[in-house]
Backbone of each chain as nested JSON, in Angstrom:
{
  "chains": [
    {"id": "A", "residues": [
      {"number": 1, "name": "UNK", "atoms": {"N": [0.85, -1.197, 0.0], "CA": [0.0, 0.0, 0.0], "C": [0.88, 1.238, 0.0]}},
      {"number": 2, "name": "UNK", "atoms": {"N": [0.873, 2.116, -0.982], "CA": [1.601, 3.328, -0.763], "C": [0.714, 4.829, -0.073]}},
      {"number": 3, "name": "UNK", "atoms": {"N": [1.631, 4.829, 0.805], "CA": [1.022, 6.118, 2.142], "C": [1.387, 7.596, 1.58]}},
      {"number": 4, "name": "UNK", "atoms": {"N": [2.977, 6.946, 0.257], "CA": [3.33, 8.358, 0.081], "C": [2.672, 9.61, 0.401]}},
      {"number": 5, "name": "UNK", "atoms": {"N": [1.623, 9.728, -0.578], "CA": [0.662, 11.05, -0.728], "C": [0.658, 11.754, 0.487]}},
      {"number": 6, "name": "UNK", "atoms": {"N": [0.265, 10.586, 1.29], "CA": [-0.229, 11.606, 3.163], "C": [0.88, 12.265, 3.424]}},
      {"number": 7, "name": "UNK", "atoms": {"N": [2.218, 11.646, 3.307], "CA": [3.305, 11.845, 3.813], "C": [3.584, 13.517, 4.353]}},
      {"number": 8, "name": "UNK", "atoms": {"N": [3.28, 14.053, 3.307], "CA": [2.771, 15.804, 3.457], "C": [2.418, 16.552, 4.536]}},
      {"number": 9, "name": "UNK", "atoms": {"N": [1.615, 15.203, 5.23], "CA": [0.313, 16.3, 6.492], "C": [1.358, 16.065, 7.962]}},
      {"number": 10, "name": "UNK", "atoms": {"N": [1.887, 17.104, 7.883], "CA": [2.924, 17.123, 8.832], "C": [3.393, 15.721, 10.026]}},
      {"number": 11, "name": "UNK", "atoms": {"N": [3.404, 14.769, 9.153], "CA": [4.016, 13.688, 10.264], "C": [2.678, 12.776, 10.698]}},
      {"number": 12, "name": "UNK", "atoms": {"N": [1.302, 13.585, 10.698], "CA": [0.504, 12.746, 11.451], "C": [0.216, 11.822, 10.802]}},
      {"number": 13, "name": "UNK", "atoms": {"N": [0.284, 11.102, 9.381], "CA": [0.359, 9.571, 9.71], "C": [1.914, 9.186, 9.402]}},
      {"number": 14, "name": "UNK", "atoms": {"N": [1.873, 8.404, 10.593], "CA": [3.317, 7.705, 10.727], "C": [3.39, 6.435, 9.866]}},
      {"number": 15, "name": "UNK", "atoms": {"N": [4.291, 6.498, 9.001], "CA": [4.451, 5.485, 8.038], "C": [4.884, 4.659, 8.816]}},
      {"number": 16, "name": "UNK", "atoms": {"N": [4.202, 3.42, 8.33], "CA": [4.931, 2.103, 9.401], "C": [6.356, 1.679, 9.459]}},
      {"number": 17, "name": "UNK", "atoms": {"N": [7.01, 2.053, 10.602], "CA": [8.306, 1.808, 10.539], "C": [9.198, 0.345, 10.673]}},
      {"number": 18, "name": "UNK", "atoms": {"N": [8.058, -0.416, 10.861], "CA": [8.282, -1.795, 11.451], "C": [9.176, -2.72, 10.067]}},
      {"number": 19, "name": "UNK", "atoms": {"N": [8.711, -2.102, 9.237], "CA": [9.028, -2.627, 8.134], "C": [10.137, -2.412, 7.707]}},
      {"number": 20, "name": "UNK", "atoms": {"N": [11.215, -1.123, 8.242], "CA": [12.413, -0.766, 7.867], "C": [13.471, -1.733, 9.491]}},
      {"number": 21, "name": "UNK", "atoms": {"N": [12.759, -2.084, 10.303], "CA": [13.882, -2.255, 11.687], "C": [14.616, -3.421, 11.544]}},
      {"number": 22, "name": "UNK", "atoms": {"N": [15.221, -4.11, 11.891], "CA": [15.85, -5.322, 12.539], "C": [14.576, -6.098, 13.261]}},
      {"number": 23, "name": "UNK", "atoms": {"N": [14.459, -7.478, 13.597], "CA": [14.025, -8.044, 14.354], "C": [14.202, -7.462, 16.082]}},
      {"number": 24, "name": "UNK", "atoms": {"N": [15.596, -7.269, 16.27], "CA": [15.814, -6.743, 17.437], "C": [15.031, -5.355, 17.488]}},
      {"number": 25, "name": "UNK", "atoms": {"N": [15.253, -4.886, 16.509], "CA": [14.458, -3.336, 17.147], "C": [13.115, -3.522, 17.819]}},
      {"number": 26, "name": "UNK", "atoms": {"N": [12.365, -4.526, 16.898], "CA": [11.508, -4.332, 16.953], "C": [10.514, -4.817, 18.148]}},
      {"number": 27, "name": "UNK", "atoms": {"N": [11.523, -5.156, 19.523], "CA": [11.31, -5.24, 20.868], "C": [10.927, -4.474, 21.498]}},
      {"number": 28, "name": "UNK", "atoms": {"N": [11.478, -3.163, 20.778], "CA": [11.082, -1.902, 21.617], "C": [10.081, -1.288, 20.513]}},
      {"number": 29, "name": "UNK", "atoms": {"N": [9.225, -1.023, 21.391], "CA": [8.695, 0.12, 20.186], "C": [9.263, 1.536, 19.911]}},
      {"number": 30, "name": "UNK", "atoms": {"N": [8.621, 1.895, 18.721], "CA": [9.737, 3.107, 18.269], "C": [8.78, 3.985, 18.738]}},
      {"number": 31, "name": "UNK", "atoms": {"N": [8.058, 4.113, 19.477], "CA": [6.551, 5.049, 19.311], "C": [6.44, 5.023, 21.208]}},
      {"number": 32, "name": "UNK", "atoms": {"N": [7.233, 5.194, 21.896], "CA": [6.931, 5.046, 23.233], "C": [6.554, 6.422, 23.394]}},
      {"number": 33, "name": "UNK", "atoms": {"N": [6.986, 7.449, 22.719], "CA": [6.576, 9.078, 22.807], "C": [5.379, 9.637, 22.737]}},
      {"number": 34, "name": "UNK", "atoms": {"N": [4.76, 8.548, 21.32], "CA": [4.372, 8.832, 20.513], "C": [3.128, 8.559, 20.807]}},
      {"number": 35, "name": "UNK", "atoms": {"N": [2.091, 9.708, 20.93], "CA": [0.697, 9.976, 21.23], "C": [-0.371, 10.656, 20.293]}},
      {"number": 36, "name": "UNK", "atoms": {"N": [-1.221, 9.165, 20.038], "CA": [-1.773, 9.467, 18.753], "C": [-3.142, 9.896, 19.32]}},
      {"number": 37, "name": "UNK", "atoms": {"N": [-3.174, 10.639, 20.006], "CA": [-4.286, 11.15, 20.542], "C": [-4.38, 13.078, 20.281]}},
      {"number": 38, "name": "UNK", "atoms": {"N": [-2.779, 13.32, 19.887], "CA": [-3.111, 14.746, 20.275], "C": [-2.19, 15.169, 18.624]}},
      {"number": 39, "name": "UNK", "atoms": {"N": [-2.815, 16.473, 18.631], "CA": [-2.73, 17.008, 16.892], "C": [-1.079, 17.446, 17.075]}},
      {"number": 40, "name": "UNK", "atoms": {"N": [-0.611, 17.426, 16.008], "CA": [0.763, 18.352, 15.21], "C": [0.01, 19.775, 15.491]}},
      {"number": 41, "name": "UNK", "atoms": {"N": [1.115, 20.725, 15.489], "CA": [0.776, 22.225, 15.691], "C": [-0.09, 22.764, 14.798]}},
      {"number": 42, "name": "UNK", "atoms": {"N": [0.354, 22.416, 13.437], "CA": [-0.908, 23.401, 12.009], "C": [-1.343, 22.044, 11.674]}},
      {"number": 43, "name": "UNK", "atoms": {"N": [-2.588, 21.866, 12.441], "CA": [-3.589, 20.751, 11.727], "C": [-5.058, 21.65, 11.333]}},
      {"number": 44, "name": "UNK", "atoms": {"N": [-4.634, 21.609, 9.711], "CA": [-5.854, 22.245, 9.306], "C": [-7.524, 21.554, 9.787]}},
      {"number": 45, "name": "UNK", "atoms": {"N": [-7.925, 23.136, 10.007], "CA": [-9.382, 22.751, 10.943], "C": [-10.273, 21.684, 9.631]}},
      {"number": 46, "name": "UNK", "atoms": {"N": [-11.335, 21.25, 10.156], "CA": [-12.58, 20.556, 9.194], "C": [-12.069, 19.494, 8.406]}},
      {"number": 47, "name": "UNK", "atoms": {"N": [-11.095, 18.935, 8.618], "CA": [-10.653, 17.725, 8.128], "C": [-10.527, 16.517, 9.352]}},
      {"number": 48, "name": "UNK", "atoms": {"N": [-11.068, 15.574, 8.645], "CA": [-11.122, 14.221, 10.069], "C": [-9.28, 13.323, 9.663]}},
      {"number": 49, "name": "UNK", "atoms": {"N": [-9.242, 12.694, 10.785], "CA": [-7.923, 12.23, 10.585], "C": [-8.07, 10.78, 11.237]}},
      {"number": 50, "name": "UNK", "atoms": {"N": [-7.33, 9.881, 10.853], "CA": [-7.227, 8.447, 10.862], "C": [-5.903, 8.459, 11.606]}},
      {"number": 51, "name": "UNK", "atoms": {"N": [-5.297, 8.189, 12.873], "CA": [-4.062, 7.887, 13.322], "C": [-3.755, 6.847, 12.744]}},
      {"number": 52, "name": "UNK", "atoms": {"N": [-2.605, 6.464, 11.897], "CA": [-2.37, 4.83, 11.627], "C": [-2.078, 4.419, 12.888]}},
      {"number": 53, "name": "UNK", "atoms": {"N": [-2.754, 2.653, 12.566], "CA": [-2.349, 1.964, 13.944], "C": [-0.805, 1.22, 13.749]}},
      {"number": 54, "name": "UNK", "atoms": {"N": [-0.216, 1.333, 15.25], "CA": [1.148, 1.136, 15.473], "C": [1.239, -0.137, 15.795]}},
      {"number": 55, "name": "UNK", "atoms": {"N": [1.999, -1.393, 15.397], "CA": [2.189, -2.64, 16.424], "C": [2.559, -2.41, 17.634]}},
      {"number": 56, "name": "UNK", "atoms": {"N": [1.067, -3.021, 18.908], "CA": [1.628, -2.44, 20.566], "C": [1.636, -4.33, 20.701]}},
      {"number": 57, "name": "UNK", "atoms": {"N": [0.621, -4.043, 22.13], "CA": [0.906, -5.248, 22.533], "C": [-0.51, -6.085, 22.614]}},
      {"number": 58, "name": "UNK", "atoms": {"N": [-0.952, -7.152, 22.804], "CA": [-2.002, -7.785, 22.06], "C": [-2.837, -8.682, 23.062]}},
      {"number": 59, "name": "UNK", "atoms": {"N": [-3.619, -8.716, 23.379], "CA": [-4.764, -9.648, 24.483], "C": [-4.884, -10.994, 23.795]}},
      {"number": 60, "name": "UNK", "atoms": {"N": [-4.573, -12.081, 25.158], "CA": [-4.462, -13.368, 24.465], "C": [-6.408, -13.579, 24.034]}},
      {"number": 61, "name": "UNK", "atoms": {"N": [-6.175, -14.868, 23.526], "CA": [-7.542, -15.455, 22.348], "C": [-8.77, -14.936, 23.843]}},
      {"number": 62, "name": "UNK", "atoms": {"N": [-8.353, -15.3, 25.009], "CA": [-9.7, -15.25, 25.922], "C": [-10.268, -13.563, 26.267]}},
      {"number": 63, "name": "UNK", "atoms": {"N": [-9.271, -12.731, 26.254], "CA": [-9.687, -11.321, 26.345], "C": [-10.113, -10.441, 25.162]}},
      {"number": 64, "name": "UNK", "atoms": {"N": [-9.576, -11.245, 24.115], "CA": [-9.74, -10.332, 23.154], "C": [-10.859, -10.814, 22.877]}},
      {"number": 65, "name": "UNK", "atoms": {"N": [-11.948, -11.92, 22.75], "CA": [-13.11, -12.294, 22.263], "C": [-14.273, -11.191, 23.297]}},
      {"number": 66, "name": "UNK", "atoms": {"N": [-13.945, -11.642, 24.578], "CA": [-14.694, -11.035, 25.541], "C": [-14.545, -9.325, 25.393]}},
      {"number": 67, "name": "UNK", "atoms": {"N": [-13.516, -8.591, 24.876], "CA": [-13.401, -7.238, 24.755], "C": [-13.477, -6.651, 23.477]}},
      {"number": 68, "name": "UNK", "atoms": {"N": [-13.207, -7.71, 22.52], "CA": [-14.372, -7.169, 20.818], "C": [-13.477, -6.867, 20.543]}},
      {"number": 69, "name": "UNK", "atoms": {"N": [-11.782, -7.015, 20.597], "CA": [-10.517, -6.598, 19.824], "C": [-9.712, -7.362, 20.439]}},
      {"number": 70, "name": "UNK", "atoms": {"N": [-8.447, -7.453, 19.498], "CA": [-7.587, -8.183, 19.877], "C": [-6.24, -6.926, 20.692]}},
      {"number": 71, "name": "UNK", "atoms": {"N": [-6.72, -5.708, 19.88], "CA": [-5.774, -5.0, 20.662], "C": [-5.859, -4.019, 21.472]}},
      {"number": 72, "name": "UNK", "atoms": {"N": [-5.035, -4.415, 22.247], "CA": [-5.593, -3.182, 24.022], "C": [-5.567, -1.755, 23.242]}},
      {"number": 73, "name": "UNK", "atoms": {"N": [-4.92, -1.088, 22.441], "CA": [-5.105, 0.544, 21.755], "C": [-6.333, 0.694, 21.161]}},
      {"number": 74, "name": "UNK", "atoms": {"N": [-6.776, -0.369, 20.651], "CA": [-8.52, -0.279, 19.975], "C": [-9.515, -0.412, 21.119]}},
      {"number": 75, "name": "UNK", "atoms": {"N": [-8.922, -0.943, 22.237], "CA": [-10.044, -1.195, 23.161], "C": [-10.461, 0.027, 24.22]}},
      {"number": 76, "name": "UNK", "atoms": {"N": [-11.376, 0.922, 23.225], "CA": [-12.361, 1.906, 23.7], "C": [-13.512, 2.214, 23.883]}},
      {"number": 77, "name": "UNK", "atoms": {"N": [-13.653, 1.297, 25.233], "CA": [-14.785, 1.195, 25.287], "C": [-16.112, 2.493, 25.122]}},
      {"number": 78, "name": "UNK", "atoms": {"N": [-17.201, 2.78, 24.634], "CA": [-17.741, 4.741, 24.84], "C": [-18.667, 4.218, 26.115]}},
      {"number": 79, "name": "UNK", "atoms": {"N": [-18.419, 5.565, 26.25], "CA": [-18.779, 5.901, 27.516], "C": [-19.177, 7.36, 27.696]}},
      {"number": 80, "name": "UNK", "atoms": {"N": [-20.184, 7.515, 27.19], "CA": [-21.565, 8.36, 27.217], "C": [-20.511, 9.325, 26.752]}},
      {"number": 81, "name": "UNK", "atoms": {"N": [-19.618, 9.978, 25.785], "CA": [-18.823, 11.015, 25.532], "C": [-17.83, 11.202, 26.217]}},
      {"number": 82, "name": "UNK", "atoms": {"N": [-17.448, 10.712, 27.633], "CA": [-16.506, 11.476, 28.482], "C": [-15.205, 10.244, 28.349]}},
      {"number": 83, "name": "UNK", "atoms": {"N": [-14.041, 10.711, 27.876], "CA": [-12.627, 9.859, 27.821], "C": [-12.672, 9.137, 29.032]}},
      {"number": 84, "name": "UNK", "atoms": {"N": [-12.558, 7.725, 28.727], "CA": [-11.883, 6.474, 29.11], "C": [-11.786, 7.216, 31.126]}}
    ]},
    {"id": "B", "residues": [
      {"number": 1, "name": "UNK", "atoms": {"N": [-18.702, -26.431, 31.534], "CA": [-19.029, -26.396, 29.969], "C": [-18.527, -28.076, 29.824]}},
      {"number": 2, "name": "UNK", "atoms": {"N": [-18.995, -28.326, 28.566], "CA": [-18.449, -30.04, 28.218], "C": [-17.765, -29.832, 27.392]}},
      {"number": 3, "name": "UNK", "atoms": {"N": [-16.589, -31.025, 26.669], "CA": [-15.904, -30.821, 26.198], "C": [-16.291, -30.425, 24.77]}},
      {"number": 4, "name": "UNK", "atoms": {"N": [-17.116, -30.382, 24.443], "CA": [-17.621, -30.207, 22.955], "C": [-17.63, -28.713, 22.758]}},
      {"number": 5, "name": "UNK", "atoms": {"N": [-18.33, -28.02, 23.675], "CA": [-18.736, -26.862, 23.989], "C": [-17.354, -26.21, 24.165]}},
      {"number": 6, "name": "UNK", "atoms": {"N": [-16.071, -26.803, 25.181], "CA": [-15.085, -26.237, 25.104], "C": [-14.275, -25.746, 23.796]}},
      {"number": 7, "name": "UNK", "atoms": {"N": [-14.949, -27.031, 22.959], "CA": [-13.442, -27.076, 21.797], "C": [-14.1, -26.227, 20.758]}},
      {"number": 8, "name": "UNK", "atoms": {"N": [-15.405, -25.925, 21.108], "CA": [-16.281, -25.04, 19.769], "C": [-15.651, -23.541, 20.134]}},
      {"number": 9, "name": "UNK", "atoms": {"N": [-15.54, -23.164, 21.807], "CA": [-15.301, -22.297, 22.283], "C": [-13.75, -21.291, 21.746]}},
      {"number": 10, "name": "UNK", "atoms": {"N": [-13.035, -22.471, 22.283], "CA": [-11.836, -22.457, 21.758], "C": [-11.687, -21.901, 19.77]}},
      {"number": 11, "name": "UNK", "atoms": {"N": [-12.387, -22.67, 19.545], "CA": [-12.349, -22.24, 17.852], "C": [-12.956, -20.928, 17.384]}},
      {"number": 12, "name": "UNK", "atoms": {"N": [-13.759, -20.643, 18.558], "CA": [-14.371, -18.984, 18.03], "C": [-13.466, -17.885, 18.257]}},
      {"number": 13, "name": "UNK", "atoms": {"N": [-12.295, -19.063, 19.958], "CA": [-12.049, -17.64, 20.075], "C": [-10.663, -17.291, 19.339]}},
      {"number": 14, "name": "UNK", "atoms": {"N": [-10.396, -18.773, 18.718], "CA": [-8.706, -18.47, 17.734], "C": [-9.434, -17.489, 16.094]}},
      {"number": 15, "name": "UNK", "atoms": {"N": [-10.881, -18.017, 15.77], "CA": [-11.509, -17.394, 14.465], "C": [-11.195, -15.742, 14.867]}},
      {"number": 16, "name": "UNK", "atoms": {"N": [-11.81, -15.296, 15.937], "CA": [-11.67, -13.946, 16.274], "C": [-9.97, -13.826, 15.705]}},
      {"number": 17, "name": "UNK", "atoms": {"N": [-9.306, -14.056, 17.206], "CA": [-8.324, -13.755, 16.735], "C": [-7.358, -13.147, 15.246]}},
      {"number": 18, "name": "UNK", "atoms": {"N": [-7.742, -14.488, 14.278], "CA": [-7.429, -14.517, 12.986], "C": [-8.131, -13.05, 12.343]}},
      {"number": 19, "name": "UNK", "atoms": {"N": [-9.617, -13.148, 12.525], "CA": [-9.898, -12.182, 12.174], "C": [-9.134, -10.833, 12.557]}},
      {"number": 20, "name": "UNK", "atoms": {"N": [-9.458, -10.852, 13.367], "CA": [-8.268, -9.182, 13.91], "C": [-7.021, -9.443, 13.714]}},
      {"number": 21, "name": "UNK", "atoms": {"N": [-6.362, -10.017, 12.888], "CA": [-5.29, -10.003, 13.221], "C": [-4.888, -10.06, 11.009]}},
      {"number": 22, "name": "UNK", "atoms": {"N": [-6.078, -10.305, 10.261], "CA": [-6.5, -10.514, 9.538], "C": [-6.303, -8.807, 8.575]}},
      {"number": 23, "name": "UNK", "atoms": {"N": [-7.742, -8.163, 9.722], "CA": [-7.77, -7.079, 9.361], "C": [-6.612, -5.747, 9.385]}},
      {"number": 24, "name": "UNK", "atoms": {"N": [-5.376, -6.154, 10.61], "CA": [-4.855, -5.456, 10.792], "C": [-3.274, -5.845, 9.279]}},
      {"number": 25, "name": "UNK", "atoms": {"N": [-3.079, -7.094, 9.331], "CA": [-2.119, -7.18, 7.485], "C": [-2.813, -6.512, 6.702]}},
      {"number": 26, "name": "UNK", "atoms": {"N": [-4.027, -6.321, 6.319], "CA": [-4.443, -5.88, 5.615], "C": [-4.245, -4.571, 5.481]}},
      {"number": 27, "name": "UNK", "atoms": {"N": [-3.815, -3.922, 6.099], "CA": [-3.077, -2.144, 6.3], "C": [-1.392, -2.561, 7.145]}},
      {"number": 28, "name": "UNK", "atoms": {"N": [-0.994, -3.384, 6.961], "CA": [0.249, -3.776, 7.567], "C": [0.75, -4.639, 7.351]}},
      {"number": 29, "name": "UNK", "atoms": {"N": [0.954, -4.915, 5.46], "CA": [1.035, -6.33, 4.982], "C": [2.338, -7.041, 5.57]}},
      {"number": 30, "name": "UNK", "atoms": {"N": [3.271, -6.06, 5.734], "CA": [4.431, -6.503, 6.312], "C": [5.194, -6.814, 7.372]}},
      {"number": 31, "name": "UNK", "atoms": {"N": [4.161, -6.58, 7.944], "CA": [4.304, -6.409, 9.533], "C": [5.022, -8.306, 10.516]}},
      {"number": 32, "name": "UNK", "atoms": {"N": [5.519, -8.562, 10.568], "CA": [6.687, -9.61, 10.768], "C": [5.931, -10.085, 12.359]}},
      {"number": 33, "name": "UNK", "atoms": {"N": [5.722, -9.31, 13.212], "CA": [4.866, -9.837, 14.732], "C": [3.296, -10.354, 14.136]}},
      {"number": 34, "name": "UNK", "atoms": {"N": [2.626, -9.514, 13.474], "CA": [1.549, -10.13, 12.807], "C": [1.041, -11.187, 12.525]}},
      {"number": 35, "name": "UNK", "atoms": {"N": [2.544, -11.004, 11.523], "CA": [2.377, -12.259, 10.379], "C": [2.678, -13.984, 11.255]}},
      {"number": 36, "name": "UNK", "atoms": {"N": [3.553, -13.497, 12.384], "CA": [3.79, -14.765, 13.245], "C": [2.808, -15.141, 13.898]}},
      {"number": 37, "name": "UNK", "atoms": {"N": [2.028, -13.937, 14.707], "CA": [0.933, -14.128, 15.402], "C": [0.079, -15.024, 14.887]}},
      {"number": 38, "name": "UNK", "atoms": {"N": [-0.029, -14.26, 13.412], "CA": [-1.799, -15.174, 12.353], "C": [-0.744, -16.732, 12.348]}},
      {"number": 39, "name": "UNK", "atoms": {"N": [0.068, -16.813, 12.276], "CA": [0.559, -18.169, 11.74], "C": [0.743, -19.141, 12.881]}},
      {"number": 40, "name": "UNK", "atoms": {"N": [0.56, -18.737, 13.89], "CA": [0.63, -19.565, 15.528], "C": [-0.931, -19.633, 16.114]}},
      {"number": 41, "name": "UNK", "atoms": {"N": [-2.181, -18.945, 15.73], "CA": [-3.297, -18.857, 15.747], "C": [-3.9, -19.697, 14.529]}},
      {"number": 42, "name": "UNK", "atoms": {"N": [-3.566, -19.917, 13.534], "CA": [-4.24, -20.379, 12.594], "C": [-3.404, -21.978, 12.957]}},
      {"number": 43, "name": "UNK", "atoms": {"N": [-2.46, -22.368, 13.284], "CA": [-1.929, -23.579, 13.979], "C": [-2.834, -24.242, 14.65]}},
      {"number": 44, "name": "UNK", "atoms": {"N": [-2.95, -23.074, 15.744], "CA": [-3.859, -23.708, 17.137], "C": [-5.184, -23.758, 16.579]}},
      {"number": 45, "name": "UNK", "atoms": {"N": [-6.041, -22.944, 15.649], "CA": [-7.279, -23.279, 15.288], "C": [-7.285, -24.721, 14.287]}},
      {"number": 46, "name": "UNK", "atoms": {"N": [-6.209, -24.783, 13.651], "CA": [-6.489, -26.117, 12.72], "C": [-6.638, -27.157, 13.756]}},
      {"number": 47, "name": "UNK", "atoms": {"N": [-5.369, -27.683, 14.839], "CA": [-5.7, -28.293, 16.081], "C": [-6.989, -28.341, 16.552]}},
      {"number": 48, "name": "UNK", "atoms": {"N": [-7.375, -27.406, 16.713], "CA": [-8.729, -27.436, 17.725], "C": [-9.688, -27.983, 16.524]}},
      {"number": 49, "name": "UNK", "atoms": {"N": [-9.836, -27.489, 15.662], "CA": [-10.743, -28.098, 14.271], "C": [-10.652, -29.651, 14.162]}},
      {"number": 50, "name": "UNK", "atoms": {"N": [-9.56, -29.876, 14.382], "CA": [-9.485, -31.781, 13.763], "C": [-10.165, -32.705, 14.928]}},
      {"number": 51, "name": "UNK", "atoms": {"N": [-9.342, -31.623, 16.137], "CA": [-9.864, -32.593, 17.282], "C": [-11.222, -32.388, 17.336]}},
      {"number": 52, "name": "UNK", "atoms": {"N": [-11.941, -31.411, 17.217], "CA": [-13.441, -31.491, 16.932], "C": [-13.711, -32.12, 16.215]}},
      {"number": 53, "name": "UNK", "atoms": {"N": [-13.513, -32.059, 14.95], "CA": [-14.469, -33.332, 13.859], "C": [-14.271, -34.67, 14.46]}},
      {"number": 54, "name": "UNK", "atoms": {"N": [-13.08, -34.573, 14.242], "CA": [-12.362, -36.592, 14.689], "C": [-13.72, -36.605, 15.989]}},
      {"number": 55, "name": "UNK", "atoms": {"N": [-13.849, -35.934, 16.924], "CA": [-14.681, -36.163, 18.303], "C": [-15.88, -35.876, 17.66]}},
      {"number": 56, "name": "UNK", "atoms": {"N": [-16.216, -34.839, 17.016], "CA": [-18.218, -34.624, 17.25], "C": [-18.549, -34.661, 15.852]}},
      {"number": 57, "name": "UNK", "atoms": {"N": [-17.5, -34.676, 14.975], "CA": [-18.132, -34.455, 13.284], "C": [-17.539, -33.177, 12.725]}},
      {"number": 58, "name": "UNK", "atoms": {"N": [-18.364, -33.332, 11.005], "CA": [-17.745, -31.78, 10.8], "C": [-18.516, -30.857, 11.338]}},
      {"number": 59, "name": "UNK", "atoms": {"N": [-17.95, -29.794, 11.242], "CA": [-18.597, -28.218, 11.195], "C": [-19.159, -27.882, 10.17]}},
      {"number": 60, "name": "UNK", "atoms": {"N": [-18.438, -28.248, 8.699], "CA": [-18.67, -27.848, 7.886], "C": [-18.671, -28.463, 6.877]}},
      {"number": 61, "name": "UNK", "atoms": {"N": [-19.601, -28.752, 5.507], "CA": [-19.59, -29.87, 4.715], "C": [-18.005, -30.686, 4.663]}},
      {"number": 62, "name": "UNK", "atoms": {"N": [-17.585, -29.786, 4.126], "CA": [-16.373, -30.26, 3.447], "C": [-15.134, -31.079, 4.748]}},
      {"number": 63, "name": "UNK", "atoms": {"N": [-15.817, -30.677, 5.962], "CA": [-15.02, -31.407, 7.19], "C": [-15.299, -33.326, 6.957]}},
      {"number": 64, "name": "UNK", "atoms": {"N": [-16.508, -33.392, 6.105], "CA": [-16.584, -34.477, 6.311], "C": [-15.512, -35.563, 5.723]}},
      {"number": 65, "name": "UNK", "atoms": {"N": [-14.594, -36.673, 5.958], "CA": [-13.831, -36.633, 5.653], "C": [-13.647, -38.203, 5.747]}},
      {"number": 66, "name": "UNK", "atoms": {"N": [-14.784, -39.401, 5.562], "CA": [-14.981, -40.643, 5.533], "C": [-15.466, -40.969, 4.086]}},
      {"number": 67, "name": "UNK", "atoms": {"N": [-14.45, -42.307, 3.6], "CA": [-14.394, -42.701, 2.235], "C": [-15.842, -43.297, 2.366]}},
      {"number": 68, "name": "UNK", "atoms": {"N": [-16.447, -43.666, 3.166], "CA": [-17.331, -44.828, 3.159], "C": [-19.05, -44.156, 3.533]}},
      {"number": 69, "name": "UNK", "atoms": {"N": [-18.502, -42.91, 4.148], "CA": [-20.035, -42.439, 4.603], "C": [-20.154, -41.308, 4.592]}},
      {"number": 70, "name": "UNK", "atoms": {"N": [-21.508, -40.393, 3.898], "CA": [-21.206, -38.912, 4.156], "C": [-21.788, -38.428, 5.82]}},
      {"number": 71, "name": "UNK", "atoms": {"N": [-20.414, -38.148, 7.029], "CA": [-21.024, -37.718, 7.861], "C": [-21.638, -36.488, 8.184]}},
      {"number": 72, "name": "UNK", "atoms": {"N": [-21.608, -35.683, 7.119], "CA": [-22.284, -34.316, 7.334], "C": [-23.872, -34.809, 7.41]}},
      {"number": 73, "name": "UNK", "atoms": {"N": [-24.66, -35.643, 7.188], "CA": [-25.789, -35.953, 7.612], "C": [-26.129, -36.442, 9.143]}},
      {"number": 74, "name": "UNK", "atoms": {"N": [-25.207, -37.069, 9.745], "CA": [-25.118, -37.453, 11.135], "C": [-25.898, -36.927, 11.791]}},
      {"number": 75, "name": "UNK", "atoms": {"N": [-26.662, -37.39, 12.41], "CA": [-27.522, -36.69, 13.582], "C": [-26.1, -36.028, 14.58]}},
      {"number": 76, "name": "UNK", "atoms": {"N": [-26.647, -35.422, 15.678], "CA": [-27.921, -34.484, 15.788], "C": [-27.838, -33.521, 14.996]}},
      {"number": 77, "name": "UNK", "atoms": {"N": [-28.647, -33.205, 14.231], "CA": [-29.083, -31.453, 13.158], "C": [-28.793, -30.997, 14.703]}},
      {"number": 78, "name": "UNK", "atoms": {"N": [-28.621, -29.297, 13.825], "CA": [-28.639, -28.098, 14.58], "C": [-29.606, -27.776, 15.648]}},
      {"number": 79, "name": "UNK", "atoms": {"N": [-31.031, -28.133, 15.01], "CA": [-32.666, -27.97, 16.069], "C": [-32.309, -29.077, 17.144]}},
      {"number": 80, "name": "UNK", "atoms": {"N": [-31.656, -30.141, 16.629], "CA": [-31.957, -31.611, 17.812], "C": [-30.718, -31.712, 18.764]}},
      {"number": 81, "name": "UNK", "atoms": {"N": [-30.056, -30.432, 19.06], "CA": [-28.979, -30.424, 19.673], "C": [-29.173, -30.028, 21.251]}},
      {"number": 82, "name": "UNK", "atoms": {"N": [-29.231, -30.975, 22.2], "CA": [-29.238, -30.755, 23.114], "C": [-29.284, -29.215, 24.36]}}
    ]}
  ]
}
């Protein structure tokens, strides 16, 4: 899949880096900083944005059925509007 | 739960798995933890699949897997299931 195009919108989607590391790197995540919750400085208003998702860490077969994802970053649960 | 019920259990919850794990190559074809993950999940679901048929039958036509008899007819149907 090429992301090129986005590449533009100041950083906010992070091209997957997993794909350039070592096996070893890829113990650590490269994204421990990295908070896809909050905007780059000039994020033009009236446009919606998609954070790409990052490889974190993953709920075995029994939590993830019972919590409707396999991964703890997707698992948001709503709650009448007010954050987690 | 009985063991039947366990091993059906078990298979929904490696299908999930696959699935999410499915959807996420699909925007991360390359992704190397993924790709191990789906391939150690789709292991354990084939496991859990055989030992189900071999024990209760197929799931699914094509599970049926006797030269001599088609067991996808086997009682119990779906309605006559305990």
């Amino acid at each position: 899949m090429n992301l090129d195009l986005f590449d533009n919108i100041d950083g906010l989607l992070i091209r997957e880096r997993e794909n350039y590391l070592e096996d070893d790197d890829l113990k650590s995540r490269p994204d421990n900083n990295y908070d896809p919750s909050s905007f780059p400085e000039r994020t033009p208003l009236a446009m919606a944005y998609i954070p790409y998702q990052q490889w974190g860490n993953v709920y075995d077969d029994d939590k993830a059925l019972a919590q409707g994802t396999l991964f703890p970053d997707l698992d948001l649960p709503f709650k009448g509007g007010s954050r987690l | 739960m009985n063991e039947k019920k366990m091993l059906l259990m078990k298979i929904k919850k490696y299908d999930f798995a696959l699935k999410e794990l499915n959807l996420y190559l699909d925007t991360h074809p390359n992704c190397r933890r993924a790709l191990s993950l789906f391939k150690q999940y789709k292991q354990l679901r084939e496991k859990a699949m055989s030992e189900f048929v071999s024990k209760f039958g197929p799931i699914s036509p094509e599970d049926s897997n006797d030269s001599s008899h088609w067991t996808w007819v086997d009682d119990p149907w779906p309605w006559e299931r305990s």
